[in-house]
N, C-alpha and C positions, 0 to 999 in steps of 0.2 A: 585256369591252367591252359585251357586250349590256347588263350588271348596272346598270353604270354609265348605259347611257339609257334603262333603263326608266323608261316615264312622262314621256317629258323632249321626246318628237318630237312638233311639230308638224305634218307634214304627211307623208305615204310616197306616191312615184307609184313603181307598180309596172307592167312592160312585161314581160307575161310571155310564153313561146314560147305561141304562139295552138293547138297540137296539131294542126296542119296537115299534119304529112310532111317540113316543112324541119330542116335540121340546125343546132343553135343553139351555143350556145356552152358554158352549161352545163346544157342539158339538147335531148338529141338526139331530137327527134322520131321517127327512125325507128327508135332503140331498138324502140320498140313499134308491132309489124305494124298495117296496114291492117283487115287480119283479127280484129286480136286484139279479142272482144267487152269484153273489160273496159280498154282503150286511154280510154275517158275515166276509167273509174272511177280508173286510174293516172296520168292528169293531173294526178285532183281529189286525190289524196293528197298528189302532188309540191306542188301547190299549197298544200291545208290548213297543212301545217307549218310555210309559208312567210307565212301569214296569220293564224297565231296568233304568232308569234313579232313579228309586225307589229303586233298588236292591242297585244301587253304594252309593247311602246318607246312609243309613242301616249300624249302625254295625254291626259287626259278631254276636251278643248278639240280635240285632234288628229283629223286628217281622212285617210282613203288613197283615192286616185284606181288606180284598178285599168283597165287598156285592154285589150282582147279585141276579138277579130274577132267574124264570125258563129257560126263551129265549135262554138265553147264556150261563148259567153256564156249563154243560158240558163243553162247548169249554173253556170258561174262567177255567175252571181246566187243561185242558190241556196248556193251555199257559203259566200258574203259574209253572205247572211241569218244562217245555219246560227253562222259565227263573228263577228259584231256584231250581229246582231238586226236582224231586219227594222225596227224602229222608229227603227234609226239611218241607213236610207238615206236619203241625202238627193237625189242625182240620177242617171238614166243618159241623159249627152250623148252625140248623135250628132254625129259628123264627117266630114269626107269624107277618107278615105285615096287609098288608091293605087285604081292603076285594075284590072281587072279582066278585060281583055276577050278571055279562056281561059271564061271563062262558057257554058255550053252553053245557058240557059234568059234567068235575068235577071242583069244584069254588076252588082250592089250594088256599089258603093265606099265605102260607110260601116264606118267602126268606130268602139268604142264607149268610153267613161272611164265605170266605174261607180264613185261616189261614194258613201262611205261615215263617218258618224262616229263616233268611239270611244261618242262620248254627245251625242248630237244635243239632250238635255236640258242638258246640262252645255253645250252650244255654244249655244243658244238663252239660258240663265241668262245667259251672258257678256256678250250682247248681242252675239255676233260677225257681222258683214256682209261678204258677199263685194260688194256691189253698191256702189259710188259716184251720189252725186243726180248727175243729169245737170247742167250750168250752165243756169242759166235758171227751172228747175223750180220753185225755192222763191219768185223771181218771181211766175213765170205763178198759182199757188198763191196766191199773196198779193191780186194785182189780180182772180184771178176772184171769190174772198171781198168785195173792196172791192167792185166790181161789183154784185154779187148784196147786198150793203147798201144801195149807193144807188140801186137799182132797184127799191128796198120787197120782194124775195123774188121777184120777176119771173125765172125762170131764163131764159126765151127773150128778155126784153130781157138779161140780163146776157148771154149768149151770143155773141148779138148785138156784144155792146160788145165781150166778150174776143176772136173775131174781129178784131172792128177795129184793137182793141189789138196784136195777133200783126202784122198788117200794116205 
């Protein structure tokens, strides 16, 4: 199965056990102690194999949205770097998760989607956009040009006027 989509996916969201203590489904956090000093480094392995094998289904156009908590994310950026190349990330959005308030210092509710492309060159070449023009935009863009013509290059009369115009 893999054979067959290599190179063929468009987009991987990956929601991985965040290395917290909870017990997950296929991969059980408390396998590995509290104690254990190398408990991230056996995160980052569980992870690695799980992220190259991600990397090779991906077209070159293709994207993986990776979500982590606080625990790991640092490390989990460097491992994303490590198997796409820092030159392919493209964003780390924050969001507001769950709430928190076992907190002893500061209650953070944010977690994180790190965004990553197969070839952020290869997606740029495409001309690929996640953004849509707002409605209006190509308007207000238009009359402020018109504007700033029939005002001889005046920016603060065309200003002025596109103001008015908005109104």
């Amino acid at each position: 199965e893999r054979e067959r989509l290599r190179g063929k996916v468009q987009m991987i969201y990956v929601d991985p056990p965040y290395n917290t203590g909870n017990e997950g489904w296929i991969y059980n956090d408390r396998y590995v102690a509290d104690q254990d000093r190398a408990k991230s480094s056996k995160w980052l392995s569980f992870m690695e194999r799980r992220l190259l094998i991600a990397r090779d289904l991906l077209r070159q156009t293709g994207v993986i949205i990776v979500a982590i908590g606080d625990d790991e994310h640092h490390r989990l950026r460097m491992l994303l770097d490590q198997v796409f190349g820092g030159q392919n990330f493209l964003s780390d959005v924050v969001w507001q998760g769950g709430t928190k308030s076992y907190q002893r210092y500061v209650s953070n509710v944010s977690d994180y989607m790190l965004i990553y492309a197969k070839s952020e060159s290869d997606l740029a070449s495409a001309d690929i956009q996640w953004r849509e023009t707002k409605v209006g935009v190509e308007a207000a863009i238009d009359m402020g040009k018109t504007l700033l013509d029939q005002s001889g290059g005046d920016a603060k009369a065309a200003t002025t006027a596109l103001r008015k115009w908005f109104r």
